[in-house]
N, C-alpha and C positions, 0 to 999 in steps of 0.2 A: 094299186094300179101301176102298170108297168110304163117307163115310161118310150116314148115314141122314136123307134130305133135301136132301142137295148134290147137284145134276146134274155127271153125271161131265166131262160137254163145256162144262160153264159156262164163259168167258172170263177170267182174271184180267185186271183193267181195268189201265192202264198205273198206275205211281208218277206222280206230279205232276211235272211239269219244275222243277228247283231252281231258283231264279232265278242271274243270272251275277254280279249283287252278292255272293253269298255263295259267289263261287267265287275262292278264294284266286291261283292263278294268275293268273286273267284278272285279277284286279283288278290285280295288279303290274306285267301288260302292257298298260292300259288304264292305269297312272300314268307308266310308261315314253314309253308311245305321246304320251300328253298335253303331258309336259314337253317334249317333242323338236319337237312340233310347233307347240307354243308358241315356241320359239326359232327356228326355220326362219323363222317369222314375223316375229319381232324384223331377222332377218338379211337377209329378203328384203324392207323396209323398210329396212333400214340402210344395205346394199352399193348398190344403184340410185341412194340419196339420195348415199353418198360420190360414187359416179363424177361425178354432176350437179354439188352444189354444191363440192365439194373440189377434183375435178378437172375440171371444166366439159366434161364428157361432151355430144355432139351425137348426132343420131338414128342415123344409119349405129353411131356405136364404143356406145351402148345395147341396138343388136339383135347386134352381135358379141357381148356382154357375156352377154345373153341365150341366144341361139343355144351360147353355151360350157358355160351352165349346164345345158343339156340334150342335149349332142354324144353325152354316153356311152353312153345308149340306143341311138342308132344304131350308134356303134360296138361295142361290146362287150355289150350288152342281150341278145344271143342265147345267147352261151358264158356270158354269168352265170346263167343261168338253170340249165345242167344241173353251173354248177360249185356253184350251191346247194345243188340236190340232192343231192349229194356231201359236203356238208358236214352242222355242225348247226348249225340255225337261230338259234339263239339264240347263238351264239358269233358270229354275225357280225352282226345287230345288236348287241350288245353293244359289239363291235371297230368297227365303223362309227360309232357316236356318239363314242366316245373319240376316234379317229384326225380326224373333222371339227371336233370339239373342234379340237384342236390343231392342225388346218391354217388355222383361222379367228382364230384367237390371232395369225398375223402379220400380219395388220391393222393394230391399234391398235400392234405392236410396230413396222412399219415405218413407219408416221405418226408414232412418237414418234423414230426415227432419220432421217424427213426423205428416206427412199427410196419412200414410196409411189408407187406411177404406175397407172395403166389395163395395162399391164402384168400388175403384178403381180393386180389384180384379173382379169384374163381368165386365171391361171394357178390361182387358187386356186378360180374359178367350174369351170373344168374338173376338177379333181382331184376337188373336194368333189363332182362330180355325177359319178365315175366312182364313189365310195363309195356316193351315195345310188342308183345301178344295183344294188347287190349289199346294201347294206339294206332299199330296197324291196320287191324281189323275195323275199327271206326273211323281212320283216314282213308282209307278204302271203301268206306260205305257212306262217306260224306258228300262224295262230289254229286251222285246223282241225286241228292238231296236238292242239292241249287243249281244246279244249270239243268240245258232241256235235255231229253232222249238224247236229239239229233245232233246234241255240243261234246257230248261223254266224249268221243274218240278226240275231238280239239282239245279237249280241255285234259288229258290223259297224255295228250302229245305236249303239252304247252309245261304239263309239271315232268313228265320224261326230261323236257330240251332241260331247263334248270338243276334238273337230280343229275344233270350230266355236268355242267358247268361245276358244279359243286362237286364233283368225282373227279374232275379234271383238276380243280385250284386244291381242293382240300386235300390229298396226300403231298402234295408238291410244296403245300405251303408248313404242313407238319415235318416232312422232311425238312426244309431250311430251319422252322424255330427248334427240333431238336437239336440242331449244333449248335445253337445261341442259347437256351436256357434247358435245363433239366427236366427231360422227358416228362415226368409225372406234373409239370404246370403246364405242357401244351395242353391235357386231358381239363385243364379251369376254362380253356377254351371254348370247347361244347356247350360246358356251362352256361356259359353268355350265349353263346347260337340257340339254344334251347329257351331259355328267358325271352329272346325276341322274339322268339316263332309263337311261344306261349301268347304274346303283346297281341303280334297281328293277329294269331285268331280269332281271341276273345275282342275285337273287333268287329267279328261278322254280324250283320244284320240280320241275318235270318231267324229266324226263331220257329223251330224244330216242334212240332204237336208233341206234350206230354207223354210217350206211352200210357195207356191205361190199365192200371193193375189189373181191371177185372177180367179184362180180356187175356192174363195169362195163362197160360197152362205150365203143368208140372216141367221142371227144366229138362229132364229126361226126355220129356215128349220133343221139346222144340229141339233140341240138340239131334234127337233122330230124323226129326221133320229135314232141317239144312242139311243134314248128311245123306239122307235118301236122295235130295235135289242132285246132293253133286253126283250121288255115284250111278244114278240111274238113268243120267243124263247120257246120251252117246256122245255128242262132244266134247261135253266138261269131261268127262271118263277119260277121252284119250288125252286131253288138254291136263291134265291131273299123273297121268300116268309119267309122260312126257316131261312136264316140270318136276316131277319126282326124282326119278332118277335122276334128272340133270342135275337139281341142287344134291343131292346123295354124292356122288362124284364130286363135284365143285367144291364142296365142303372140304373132304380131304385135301383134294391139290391146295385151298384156300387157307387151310390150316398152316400146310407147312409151308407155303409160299415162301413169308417172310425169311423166314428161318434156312430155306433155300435159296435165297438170293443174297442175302448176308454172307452167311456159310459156305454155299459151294460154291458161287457165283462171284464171289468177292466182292461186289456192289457192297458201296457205302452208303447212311441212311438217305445223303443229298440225294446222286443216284438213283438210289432206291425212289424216293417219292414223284424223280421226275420222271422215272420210267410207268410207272404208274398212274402216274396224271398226264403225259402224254398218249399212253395206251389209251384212256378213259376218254380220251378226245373220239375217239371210234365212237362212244354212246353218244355225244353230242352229235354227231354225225348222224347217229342211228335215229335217233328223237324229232332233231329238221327232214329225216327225208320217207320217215317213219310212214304219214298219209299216205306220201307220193310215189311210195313202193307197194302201199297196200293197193292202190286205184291200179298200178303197171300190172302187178300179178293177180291181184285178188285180194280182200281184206279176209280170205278164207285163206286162199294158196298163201298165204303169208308168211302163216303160224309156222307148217312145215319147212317151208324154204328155210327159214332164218335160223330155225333147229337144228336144220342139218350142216348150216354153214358154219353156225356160233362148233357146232361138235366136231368139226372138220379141224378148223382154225386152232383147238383147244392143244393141241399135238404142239406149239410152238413153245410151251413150258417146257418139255423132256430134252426137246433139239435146240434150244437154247444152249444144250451143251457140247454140243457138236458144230452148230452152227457161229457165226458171231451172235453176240450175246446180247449185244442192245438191240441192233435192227430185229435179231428174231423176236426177241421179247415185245417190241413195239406194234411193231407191223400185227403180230399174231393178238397180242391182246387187244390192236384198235376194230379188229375184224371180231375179235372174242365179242367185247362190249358193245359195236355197232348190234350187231347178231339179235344180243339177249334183250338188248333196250326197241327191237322191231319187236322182236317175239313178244316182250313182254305188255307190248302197247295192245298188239294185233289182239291175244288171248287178255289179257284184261278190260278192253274194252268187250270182246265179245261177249265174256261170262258176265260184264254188269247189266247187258244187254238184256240175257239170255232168263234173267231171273228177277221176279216181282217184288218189288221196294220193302213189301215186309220181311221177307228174306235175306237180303241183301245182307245183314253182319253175320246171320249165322251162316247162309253162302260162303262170303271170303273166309270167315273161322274156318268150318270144314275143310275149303281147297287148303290155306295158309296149313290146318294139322295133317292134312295127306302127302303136302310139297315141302313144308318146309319140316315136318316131325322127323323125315329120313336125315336131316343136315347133323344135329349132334352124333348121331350115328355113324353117318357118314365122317364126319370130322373126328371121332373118337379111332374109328378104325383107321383111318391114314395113319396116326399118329402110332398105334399101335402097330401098323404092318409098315412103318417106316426104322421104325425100334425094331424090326427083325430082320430086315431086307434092304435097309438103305431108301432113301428120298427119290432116288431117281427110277428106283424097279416102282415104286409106289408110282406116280407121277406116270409111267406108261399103261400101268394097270387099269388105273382110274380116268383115263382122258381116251383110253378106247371104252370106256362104258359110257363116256360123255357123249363121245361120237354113235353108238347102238339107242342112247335113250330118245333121239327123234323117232324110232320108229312107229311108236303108237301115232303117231299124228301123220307120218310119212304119207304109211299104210292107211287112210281113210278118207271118210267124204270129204275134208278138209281140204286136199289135195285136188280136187274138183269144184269146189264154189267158191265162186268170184264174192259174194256177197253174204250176210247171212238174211237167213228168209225171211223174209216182213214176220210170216205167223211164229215165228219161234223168238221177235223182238218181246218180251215182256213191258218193254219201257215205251213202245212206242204210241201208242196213247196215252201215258201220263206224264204230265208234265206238271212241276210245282209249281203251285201258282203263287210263289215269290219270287218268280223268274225275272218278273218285268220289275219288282222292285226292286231286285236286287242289282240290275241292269243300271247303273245311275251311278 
C-alpha cells in the first residue's frame, strides 16, 4: 500500500556517484599504474642515452633499437589479446612488472662485467616489449573490471593526470642521475618502480570469476572474433586508422629524437631531460582539463579536435632549428603532449564503452596490433631514411604525415557528436557487482 501523499509512479532520483578517490581498489591501481610508469620513463631516458653515449649508437642501429621495442605488437599483439581474456587480469600485470623488473637488472649487471654491447640491448628492448604486449592489454582491460560504466572516463582521466606527472619528473629526473652515476644503474631504477607497482596491485581486493575453460573456443576463432569488433566497427575504424598512423610517424621522429638533440641540437643530457619533462607538463595539463574539454566541445568532437592540434603542433621538432631552440622545443611539445593525453582519454574511454566485457582484452589486443604494429616500422624506417638523407629531411617528412593522420576522424560522425549514443554504450548496463565493495 501506498502511502498517503507519495505518488505511486514518483521516480527514486539516482545515489550520487562516489567519487574514485575513495574507491579502495582503484586507488591501489592508480598507485600501481603511477609507479610503473614513472619508471618506464626513467628507462626510456636511460637505455637510448646508454646506446648513444656508452656505446656510440648511430641513426640506422637507434631505429633497430627502437623498432625492437615495439616488434611484439606486430608480432604476437593479436593472440595476446584472446590469451588475456583467458586469463585474470590482475595476475598478469602483476607477473609482467616483476618479470621486466628482472630482465632490466642485467644492465647495470653486464656494464659492471664489461659484456655490455647494442646487442645485448636490442635483446632485452625485445623481450621487455613482448611483456609489456600482455601487460598492456590487461592494464587496459582491468579498470572496467572495478569501477562502474559511468566512472571509466574519471577513472581514465585520474591515471592520464599521474602517467603525466611521472612523464614530467621521470626524464628530468634520469637526466640529473645520468651526470652523477653511470647511465646503465639509472635503468636499476625501474627495477624498484616496477617491484612496487607489482606490491600495490597484488593488493587489490577484487577477485576476477575464473574464466572457464569449457566455454573456450579454438584461438583462431576468438582472435578473429576482437578483430572483426574493431574493424567493422565505423568509429573504432576511424579511431584505429587515426592512431595508426599517428604512432607510425611518431615512432620515427621518437626514434631519432634523442640522437637529434644531443647531436645537432647540442643539448646536454641535463637539458635534455628538462626539456622534456618540462614539455611533458602539457600532458599533465591535458589529463586535468581532459573532462572539461570533452563537456566544451563534445566527448565526440574531442577525438578530432585534439588530432588535429597534437598534428599541427608536431612541426615544432624540424623548426627548432631555425627557431630558438628551447622555447620552440617546449612550448611545441607541451601542446604535442597536452593534444595526445585529450585524444587518448577522449578515444579510450570511448572504445571501452563501445565493447562488451568479454571482449574487452581481445578489443584493446586488436586496436593495440593495428596502432601500435605500424610503430617498429615506423621507427625502423626514420632510422633508415635518416642514414640516407639526414635527421632533419626526415623529421619534415614524417611530422607532415602526423599532421594528415587526423583525417580519418576529422572526416566523420565524430566531428558531430557531442556524446556517444546510450545504444552503442555496451557497459552501460553492467556494472560489477564489487563495485560497492571495493568502494571502502
Amino acid at each position: 500500500m501506498d502511502h498517503p501523499g507519495t505518488a505511486p509512479d514518483t521516480p527514486v532520483p539516482p545515489a550520487p556517484r562516489q567519487s574514485l578517490f575513495r574507491h579502495r581498489d582503484f586507488r591501489l591501481l592508480w598507485a600501481g599504474d603511477t609507479v610503473s610508469v614513472f619508471g618506464m620513463q626513467v628507462v626510456g631516458f636511460a637505455m637510448p642515452y646508454v646506446a648513444i653515449r656508452v656505446l656510440e649508437a648511430g641513426e640506422f642501429q637507434m631505429g633497430v633499437l627502437t623498432a625492437l621495442e615495439m616488434l611484439a605488437f606486430l608480432l604476437i599483439g593479436l593472440p595476446a589479446g584472446a590469451w588475456v581474456d583467458r586469463w585474470r587480469k590482475k595476475r598478469i600485470i602483476v607477473l609482467g612488472d616483476l618479470s621486466r623488473a628482472l630482465l632490466l637488472l642485467t644492465i647495470p649487471l653486464a656494464f659492471l662485467g664489461g659484456w655490455l654491447s647494442m646487442w645485448q640491448l636490442y635483446v632485452v628492448a625485445f623481450l621487455a616489449g613482448c611483456i609489456t604486449v600482455f601487460f598492456d592489454v590487461a592494464n587496459q582491460s582491468y579498470l572496467p573490471e572495478i569501477v562502474e560504466s559511468e566512472q571509466i572516463s574519471e577513472g581514465n582521466a585520474k591515471l592520464q593526470a599521474s602517467q603525466q606527472i611521472a612523464i614530467v619528473s621521470g626524464p628530468a629526473l634520469a637526466g640529473q642521475l645520468v651526470r652523477l652515476i653511470p647511465s646503465p644503474f639509472v635503468v636499476a631504477v625501474t627495477a624498484v618502480a616496477m617491484g612496487l607497482s607489482s606490491l600495490f596491485v597484488s593488493r587489490i581486493r577484487h577477485q576476477e570469476p575464473e574464466p572457464d575453460p569449457e566455454s573456450r573456443r579454438p584461438l583462431v576463432t576468438e582472435i578473429r572474433e576482437g578483430l572483426s569488433f574493431v574493424t567493422s566497427h565505423p568509429l573504432l575504424r576511424r579511431i584505429v586508422m587515426c592512431t595508426g598512423i599517428t604512432n607510425f610517424a611518431s615512432s620515427a621522429v621518437g626514434a631519432l629524437f634523442m640522437l637529434f638533440a644531443l647531436r645537432e641540437l647540442g643539448l646536454d643530457a641535463a637539458t635534455l631531460g628538462l626539456v622534456m619533462g618540462l614539455a611533458s607538463a602539457g600532458g599533465l595539463l591535458g589529463a586535468l582539463s581532459a573532462e572539461r574539454f570533452g563537456r566544451l566541445v563534445g566527448e565526440g568532437r574531442a577525438i578530432p579536435i585534439s588530432a588535429l592540434i597534437g598534428g599541427v603542433a608536431a612541426f615544432s621538432v624540424p623548426l627548432a632549428v631555425y627557431l630558438p631552440t628551447l622555447p620552440t622545443l617546449m612550448i611545441g611539445w607541451s601542446l604535442v603532449s597536452w593534444a595526445v593525453v585529450v585524444y587518448n582519454i577522449a578515444q579510450v574511454s570511448f572504445r571501452q564503452r563501445l565493447c562488451p566485457k568479454p571482449l574487452l582484452g581481445r578489443m584493446n589486443a586488436s586496436i593495440r596490433f593495428l596502432v601500435w604494429g605500424p610503430m617498429p616500422i615506423g621507427a625502423f624506417l626514420g632510422g633508415v631514411v635518416a642514414h640516407q638523407i639526414g635527421m632533419l629531411n626526415t623529421f619534415w617528412i614524417f611530422t607532415v604525415l602526423l599532421m594528415l593522420a587526423c583525417a580519418p576522424v576529422l572526416f566523420s560522425p565524430l566531428i558531430r557528436m557531442r556524446e556517444l549514443p546510450r545504444e552503442l554504450d555496451a557497459l552501460a548496463s553492467s556494472r560489477p557487482a564489487e563495485a560497492a565493495d571495493g568502494a571502502r
